[in-house]
DSSP file (Angstrom, degrees, kcal/mol; ACC not computed):
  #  RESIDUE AA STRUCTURE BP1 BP2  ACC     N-H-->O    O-->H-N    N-H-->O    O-->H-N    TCO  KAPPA ALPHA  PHI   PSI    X-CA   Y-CA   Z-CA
    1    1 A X     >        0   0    0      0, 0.0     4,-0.7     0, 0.0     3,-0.3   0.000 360.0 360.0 360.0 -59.9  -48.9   28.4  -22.1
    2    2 A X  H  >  +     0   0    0      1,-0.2     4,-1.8     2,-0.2     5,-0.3   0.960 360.0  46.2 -47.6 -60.0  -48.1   27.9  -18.4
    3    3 A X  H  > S+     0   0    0      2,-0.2     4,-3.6     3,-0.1     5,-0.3   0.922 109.2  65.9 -75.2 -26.6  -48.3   23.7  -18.4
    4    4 A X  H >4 S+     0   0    0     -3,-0.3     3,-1.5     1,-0.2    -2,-0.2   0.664 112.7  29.0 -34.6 -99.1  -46.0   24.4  -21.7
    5    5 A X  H >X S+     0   0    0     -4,-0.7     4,-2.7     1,-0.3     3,-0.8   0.462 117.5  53.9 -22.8 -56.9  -43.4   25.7  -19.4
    6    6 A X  H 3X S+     0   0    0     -4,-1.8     4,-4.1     1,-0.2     3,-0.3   0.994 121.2  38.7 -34.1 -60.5  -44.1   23.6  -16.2
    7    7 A X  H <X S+     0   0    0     -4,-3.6     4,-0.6    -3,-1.5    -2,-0.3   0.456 113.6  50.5 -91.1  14.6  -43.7   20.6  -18.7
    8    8 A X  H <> S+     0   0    0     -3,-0.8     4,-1.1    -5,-0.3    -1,-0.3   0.810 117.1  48.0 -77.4 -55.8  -40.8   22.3  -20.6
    9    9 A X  H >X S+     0   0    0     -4,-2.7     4,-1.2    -3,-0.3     3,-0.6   0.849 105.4  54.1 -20.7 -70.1  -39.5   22.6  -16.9
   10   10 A X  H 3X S+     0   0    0     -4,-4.1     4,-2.1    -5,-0.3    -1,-0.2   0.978 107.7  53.1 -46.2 -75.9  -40.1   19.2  -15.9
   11   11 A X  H 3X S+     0   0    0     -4,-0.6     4,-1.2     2,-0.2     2,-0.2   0.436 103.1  54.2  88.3-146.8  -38.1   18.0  -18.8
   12   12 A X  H X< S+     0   0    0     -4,-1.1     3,-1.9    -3,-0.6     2,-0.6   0.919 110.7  44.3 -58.3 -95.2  -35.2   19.9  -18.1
   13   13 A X  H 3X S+     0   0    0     -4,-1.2     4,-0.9     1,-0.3    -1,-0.3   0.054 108.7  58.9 -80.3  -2.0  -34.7   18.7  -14.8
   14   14 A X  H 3< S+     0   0    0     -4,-2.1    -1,-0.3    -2,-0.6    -2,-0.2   0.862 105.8  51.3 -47.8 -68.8  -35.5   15.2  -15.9
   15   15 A X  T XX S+     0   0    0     -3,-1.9     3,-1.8    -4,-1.2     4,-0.8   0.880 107.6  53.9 -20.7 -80.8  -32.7   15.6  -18.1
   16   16 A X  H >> S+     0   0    0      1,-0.2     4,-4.9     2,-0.2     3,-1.1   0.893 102.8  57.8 -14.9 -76.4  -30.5   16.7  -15.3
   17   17 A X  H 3< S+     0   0    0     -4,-0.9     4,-0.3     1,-0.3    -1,-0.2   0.271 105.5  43.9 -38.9  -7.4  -31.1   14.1  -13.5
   18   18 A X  H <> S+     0   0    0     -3,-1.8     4,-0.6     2,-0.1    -1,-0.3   0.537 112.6  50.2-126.5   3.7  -30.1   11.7  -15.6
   19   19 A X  H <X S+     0   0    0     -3,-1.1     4,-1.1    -4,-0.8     5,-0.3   0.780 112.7  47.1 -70.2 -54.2  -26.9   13.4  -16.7
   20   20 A X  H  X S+     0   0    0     -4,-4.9     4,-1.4     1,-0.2    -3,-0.2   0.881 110.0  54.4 -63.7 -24.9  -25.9   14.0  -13.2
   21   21 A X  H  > S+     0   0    0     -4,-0.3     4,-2.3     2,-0.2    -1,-0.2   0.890 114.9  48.1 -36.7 -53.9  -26.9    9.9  -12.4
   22   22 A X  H >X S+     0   0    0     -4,-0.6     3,-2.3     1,-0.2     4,-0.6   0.904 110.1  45.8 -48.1 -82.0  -24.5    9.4  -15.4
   23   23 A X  H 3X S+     0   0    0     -4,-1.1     4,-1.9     1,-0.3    -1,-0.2   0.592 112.9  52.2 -37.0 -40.6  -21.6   11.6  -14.2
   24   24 A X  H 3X S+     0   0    0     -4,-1.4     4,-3.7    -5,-0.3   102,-0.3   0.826 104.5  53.6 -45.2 -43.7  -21.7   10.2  -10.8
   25   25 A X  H << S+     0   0    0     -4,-2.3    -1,-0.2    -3,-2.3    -2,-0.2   0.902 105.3  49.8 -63.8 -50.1  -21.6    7.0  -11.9
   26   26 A X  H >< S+     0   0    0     -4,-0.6     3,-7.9     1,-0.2     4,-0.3   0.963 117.5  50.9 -58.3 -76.7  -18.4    7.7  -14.0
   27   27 A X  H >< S+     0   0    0     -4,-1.9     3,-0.8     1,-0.3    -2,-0.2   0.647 103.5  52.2   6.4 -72.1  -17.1    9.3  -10.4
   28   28 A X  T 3< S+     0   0    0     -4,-3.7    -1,-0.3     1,-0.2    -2,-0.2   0.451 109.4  49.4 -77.2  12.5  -17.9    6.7   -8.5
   29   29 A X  T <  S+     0   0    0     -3,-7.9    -1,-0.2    -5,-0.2    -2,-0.2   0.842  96.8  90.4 -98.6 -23.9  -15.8    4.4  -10.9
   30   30 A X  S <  S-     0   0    0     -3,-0.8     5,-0.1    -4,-0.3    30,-0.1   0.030  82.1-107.2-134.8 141.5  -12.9    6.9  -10.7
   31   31 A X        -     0   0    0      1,-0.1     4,-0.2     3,-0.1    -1,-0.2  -0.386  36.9 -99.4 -82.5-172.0   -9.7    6.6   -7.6
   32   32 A X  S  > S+     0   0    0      1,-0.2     4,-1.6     2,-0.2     3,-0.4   0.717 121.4  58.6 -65.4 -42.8   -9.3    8.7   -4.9
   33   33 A X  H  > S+     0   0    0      2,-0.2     4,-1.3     1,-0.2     3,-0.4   0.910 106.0  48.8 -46.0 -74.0   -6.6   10.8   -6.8
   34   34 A X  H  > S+     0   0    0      1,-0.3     4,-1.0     2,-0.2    -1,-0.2   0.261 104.8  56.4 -67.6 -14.0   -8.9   11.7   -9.7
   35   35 A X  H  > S+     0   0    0     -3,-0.4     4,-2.2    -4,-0.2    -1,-0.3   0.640 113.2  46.4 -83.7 -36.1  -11.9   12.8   -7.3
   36   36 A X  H  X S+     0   0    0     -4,-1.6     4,-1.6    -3,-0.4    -2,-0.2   0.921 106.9  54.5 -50.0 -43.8   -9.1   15.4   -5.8
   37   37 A X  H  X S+     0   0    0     -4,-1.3     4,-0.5     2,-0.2     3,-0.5   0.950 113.9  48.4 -62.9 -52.5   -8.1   16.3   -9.1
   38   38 A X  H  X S+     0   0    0     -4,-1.0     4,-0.7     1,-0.2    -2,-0.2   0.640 106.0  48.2 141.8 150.2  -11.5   17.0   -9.4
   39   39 A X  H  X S+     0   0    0     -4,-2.2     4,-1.7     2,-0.2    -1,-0.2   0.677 102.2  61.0 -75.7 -34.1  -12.2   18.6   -6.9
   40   40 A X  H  < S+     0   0    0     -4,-1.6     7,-0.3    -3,-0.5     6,-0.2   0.654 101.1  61.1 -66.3 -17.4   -9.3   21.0   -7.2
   41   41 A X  H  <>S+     0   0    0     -4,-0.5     5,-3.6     2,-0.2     6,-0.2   0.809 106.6  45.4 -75.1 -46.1  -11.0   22.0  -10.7
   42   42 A X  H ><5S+     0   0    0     -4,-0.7     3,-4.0     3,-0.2    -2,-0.2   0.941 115.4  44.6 -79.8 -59.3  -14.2   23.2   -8.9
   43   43 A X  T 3<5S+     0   0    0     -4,-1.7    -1,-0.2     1,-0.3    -2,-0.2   0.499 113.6  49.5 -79.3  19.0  -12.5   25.1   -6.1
   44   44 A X  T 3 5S-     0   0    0     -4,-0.1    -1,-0.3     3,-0.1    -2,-0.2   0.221 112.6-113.1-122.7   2.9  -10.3   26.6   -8.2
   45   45 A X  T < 5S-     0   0    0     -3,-4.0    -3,-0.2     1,-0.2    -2,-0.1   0.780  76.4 -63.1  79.9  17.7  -12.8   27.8  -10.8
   46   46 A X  S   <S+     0   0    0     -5,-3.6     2,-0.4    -6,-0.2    -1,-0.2   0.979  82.3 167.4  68.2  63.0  -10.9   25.0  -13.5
   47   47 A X        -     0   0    0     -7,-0.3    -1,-0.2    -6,-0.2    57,-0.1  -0.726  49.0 -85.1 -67.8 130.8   -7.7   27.0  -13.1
   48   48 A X        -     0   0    0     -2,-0.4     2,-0.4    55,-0.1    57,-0.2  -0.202  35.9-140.3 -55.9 142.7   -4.8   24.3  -14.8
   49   49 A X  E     -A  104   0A   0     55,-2.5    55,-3.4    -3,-0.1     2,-0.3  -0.944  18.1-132.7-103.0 134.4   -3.5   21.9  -12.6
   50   50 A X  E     +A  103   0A   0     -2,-0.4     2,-0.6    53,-0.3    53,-0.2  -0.640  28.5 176.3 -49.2 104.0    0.4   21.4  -13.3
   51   51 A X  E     -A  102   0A   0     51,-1.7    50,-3.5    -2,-0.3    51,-2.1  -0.982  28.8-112.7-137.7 139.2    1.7   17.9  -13.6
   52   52 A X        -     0   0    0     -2,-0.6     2,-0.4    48,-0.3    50,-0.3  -0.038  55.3 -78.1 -54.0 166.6    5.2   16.5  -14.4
   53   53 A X  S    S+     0   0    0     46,-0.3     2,-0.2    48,-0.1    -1,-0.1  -0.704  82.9 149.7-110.6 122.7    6.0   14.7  -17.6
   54   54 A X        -     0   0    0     -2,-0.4     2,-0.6    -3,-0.1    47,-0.0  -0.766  42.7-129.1-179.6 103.4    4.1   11.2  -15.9
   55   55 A X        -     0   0    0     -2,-0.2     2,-0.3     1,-0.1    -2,-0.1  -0.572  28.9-167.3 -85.4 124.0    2.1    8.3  -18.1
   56   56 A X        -     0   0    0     -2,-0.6    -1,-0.1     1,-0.1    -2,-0.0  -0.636  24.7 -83.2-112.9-178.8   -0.9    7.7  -16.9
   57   57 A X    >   -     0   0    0     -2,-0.3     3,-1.9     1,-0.1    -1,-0.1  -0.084  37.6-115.6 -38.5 119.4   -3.6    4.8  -17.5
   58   58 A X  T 3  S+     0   0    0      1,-0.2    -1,-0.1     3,-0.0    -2,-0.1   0.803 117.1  48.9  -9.5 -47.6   -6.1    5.0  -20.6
   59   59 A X  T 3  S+     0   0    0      5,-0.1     2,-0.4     3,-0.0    -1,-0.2   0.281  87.9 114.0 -88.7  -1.6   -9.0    5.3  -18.0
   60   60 A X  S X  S-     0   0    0     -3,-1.9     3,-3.2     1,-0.1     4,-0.2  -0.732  71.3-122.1 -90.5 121.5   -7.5    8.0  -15.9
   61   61 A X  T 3  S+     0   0    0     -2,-0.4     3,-0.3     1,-0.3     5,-0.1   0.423 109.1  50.9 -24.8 -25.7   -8.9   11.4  -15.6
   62   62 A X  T 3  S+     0   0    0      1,-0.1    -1,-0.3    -5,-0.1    -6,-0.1   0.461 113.4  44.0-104.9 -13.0   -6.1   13.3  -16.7
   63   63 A X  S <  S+     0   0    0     -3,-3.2    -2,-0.2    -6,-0.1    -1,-0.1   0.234  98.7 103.9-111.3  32.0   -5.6   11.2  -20.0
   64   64 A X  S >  S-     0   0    0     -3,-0.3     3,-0.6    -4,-0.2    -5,-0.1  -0.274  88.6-107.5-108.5-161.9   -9.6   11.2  -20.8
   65   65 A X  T 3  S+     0   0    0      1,-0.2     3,-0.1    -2,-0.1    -1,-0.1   0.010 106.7  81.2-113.2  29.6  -11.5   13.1  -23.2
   66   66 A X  T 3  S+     0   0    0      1,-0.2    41,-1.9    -5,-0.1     2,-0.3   0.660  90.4  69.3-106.5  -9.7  -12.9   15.2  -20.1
   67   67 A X  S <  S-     0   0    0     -3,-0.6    39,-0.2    39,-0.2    -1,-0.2  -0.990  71.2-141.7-128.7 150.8  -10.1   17.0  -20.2
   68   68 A X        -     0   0    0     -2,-0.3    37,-1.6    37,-0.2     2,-0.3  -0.401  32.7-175.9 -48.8 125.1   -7.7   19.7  -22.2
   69   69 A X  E     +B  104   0A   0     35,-0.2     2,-0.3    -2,-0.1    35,-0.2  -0.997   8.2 163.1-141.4 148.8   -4.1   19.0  -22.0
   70   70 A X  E     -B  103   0A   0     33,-1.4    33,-1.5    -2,-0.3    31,-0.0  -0.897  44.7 -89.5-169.2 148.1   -0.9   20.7  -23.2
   71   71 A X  E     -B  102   0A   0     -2,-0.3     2,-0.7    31,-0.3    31,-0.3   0.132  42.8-135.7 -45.5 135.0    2.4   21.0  -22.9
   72   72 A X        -     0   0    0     29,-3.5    -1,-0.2   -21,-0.1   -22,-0.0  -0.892  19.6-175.6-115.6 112.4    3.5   23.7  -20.1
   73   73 A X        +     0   0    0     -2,-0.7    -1,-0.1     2,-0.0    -2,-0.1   0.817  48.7  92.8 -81.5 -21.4    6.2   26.0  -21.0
   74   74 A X  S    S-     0   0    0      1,-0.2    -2,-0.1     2,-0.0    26,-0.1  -0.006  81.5-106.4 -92.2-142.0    7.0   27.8  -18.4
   75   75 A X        +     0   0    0     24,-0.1     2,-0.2     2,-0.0    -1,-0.2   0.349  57.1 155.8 -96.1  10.0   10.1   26.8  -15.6
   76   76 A X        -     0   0    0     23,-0.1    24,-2.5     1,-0.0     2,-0.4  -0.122  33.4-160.1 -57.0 142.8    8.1   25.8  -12.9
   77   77 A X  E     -C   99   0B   0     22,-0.2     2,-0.4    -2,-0.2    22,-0.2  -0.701   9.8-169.3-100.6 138.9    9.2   23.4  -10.1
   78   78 A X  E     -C   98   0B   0     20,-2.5    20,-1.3    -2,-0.4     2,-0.4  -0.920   6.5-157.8-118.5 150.5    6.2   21.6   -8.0
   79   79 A X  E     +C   97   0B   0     -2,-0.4     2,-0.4    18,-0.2    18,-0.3  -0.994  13.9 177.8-122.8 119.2    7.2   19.8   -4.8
   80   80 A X  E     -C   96   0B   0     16,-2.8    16,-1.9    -2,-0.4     2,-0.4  -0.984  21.5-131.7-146.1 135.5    5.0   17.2   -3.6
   81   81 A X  E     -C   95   0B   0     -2,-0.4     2,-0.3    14,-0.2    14,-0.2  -0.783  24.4-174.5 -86.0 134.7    5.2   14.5   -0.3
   82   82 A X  E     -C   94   0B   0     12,-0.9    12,-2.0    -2,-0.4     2,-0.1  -0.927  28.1-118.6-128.7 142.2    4.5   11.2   -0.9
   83   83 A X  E     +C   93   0B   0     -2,-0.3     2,-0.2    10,-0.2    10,-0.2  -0.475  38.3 178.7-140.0 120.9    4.3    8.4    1.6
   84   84 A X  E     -C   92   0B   0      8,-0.9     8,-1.6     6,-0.1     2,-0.6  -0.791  33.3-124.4-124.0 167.1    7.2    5.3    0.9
   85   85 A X  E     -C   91   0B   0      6,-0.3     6,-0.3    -2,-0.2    -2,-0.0  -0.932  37.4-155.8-121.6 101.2    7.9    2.1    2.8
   86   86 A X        -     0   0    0      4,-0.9     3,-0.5    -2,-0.6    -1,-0.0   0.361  40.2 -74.1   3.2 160.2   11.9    2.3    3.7
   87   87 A X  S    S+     0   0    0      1,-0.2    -1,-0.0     2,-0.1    -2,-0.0   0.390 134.0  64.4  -0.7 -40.4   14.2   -0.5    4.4
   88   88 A X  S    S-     0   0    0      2,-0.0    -1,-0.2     0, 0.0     3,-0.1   0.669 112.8-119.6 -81.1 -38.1   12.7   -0.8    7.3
   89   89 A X  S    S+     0   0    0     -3,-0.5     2,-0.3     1,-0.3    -2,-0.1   0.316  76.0 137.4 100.4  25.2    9.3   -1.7    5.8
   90   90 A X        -     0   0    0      2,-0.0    -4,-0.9     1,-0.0     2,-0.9  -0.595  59.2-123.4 -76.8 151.7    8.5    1.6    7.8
   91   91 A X  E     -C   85   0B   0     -2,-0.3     2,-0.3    -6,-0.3    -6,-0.3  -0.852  36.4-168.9 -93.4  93.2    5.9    4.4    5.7
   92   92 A X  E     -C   84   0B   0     -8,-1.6    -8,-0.9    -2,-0.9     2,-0.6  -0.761  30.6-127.7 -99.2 135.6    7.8    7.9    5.4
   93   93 A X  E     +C   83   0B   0     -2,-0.3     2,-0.2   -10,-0.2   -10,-0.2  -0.693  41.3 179.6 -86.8 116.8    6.6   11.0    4.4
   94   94 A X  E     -C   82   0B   0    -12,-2.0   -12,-0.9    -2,-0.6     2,-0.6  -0.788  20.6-132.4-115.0-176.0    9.4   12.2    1.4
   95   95 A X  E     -C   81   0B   0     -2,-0.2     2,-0.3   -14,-0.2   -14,-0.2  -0.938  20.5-174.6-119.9 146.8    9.6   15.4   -0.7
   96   96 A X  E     -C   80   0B   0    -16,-1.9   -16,-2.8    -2,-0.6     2,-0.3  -0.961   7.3-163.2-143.9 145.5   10.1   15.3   -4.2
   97   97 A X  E     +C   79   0B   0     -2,-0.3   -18,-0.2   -18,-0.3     2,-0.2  -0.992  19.4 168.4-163.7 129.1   10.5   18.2   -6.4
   98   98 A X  E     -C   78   0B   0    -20,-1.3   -20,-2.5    -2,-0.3     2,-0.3  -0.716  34.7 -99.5-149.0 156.4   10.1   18.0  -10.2
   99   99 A X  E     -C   77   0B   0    -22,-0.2   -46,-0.3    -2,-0.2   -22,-0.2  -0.891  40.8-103.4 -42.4 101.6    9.8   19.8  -13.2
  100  100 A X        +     0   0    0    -24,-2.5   -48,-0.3    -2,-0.3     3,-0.1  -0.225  34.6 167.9 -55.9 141.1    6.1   20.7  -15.3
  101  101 A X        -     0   0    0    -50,-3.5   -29,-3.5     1,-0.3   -49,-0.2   0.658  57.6 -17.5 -91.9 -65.4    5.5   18.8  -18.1
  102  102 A X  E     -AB  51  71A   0    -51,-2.1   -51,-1.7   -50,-0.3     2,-0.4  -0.453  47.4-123.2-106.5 173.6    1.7   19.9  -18.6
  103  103 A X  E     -AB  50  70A   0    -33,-1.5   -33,-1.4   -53,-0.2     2,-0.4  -0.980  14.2-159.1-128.2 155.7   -0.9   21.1  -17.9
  104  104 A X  E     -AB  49  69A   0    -55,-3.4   -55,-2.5    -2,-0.4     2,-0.2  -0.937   6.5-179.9-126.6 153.2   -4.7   20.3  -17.7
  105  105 A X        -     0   0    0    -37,-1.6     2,-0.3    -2,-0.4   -37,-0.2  -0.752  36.6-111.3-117.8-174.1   -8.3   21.8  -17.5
  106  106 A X        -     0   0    0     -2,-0.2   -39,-0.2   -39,-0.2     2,-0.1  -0.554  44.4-103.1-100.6 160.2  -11.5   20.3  -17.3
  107  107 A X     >  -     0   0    0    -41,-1.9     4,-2.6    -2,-0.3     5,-0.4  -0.497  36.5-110.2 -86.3 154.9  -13.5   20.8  -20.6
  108  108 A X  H  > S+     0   0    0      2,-0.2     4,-1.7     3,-0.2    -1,-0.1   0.875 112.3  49.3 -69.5 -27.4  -16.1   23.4  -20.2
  109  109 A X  H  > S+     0   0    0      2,-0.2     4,-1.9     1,-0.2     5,-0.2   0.998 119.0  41.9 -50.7 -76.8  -19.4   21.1  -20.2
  110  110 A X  H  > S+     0   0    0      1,-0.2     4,-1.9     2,-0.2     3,-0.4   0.744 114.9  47.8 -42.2 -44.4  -17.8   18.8  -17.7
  111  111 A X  H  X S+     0   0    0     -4,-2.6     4,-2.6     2,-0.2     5,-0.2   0.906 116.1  47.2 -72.6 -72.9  -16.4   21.7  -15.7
  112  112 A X  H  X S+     0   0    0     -4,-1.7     4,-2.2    -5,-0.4    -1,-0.2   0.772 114.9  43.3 -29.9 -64.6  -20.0   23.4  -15.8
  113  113 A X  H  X S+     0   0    0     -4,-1.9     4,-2.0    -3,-0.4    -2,-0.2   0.984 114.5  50.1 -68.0 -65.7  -22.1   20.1  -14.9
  114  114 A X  H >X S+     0   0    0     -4,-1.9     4,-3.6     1,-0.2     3,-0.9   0.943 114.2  48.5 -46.8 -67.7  -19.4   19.0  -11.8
  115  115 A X  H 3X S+     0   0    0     -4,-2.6     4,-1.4     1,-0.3    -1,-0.2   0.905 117.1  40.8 -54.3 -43.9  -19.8   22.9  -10.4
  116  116 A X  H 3X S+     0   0    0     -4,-2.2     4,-2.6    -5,-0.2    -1,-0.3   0.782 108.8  55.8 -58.5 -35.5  -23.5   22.8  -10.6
  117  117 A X  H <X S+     0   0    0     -4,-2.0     4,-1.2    -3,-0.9     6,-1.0   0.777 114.6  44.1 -96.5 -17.4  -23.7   19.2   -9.2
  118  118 A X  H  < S+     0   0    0     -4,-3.6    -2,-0.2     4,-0.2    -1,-0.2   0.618 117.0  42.8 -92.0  -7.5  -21.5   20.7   -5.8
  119  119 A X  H  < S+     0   0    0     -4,-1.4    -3,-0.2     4,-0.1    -2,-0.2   0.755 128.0  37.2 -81.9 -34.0  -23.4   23.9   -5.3
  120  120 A X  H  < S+     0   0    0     -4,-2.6    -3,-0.2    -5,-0.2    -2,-0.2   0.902 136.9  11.0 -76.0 -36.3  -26.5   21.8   -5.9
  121  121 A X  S  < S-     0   0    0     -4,-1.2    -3,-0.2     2,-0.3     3,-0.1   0.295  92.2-119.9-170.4 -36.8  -26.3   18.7   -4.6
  122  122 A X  S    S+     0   0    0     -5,-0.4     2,-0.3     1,-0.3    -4,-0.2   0.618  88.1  84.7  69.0  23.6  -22.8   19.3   -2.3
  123  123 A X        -     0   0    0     -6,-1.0    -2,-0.3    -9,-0.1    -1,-0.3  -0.960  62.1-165.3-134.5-176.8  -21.4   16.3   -4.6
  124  124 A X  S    S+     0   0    0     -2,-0.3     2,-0.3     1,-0.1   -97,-0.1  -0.133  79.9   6.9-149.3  30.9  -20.2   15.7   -7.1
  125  125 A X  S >  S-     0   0    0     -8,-0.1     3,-0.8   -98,-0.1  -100,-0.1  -0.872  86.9 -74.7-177.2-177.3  -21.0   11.0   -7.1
  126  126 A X  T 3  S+     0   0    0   -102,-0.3  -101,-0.1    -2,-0.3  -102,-0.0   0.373 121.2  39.3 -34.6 -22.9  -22.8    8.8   -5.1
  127  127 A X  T 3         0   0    0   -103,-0.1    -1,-0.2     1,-0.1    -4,-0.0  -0.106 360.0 360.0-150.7  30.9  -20.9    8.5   -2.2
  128  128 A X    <         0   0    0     -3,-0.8    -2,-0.1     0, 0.0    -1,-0.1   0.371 360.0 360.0 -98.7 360.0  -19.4   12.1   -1.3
């Protein structure tokens, strides 16, 4: 009965290991943007992140099947700096202030695996 369990045990954590291998991998394919996003997911307990009406790529985290998306109703305004090159060919910090379109969560698996693989591991790819 005990080696059952050990080698039920084993396994799991075999298993693990090669889903988090996986997920990392995806991660480490992923921009900088889309490991913030996230990362905002975990330390916010998957609370929705807010985004503006905005198309993004096929391959991008917020248009993937890892996440839940819908249509945001209420009237919030988000304001966000972004870094531009001037006239000058100088880099300037501006503010921009927008309307929600949507919203997103992480799906609960992913959401689940990503929080486990930063309490365990204190990443969440290869190279964090």
């Amino acid at each position: 009965m005990i080696r059952d369990n050990q080698y039920r045990d084993a396994q799991r954590e075999q298993q693990t290991k090669e889903i988090l291998e996986a997920l990392w991998t995806r991660v480490d394919e992923m921009s900088s943007v889309e490991k913030e996003y996230l990362k905002y997911f975990i330390n916010h307990n998957n609370k929705p992140l807010l985004d503006r009406n905005i198309s993004y790529p096929y391959e991008h985290l917020l248009n993937s099947d890892w996440v839940h998306k819908t249509q945001y109703t209420g009237n919030k305004l988000i304001s966000r700096k972004v870094n531009i090159i001037n006239d000058n060919g100088q880099t300037e910090a501006k503010e921009f202030t927008y309307s929600v379109k949507y919203q997103y969560i992480l799906k609960e698996p992913i959401y689940k695996i990503l929080k486990y693989s930063w309490e365990r591991y204190g990443r969440i790819s290869h190279f964090d």
